[in-house]
Steps between C-alpha positions, in 0.01 A plus 500: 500500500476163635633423804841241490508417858428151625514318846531151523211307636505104552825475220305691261589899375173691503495825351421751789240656308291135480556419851321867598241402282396155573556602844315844538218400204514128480521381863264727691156340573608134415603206729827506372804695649775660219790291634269143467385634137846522468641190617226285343622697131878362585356180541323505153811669314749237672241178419493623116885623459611133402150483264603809286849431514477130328198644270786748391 
C-alpha cells in the first residue's frame, strides 16, 4: 500500500516514503546533505511554476 503521508520541506509536500528514500539511498556517500537536495528541488519547482503555468 503506498504510503499517504507527507511533511513539508522548503514549501514543498514530499511524500514520506521519497524523503526516506532519497535520504537513506540517495544521499549517503555524496557531498550533498537531504535537506540541501531538498531546498535546491524547491528552487527548481518554484523557477519553472510560472513556465508550465503560461505553457498551460
Amino acid at each position: 500500500m503506498l504510503n499517504t503521508q507527507y511533511q513539508i520541506i522548503h514549501n514543498l509536500s514530499i511524500n514520506q516514503d521519497l524523503y526516506q528514500f532519497i535520504d537513506q539511498e540517495v544521499m549517503p556517500g555524496l557531498s550533498i546533505k537531504t535537506d540541501d537536495f531538498f531546498s535546491s528541488l524547491a528552487d527548481i519547482v518554484n523557477s519553472m511554476q510560472y513556465t508550465i503555468i503560461a505553457n498551460t
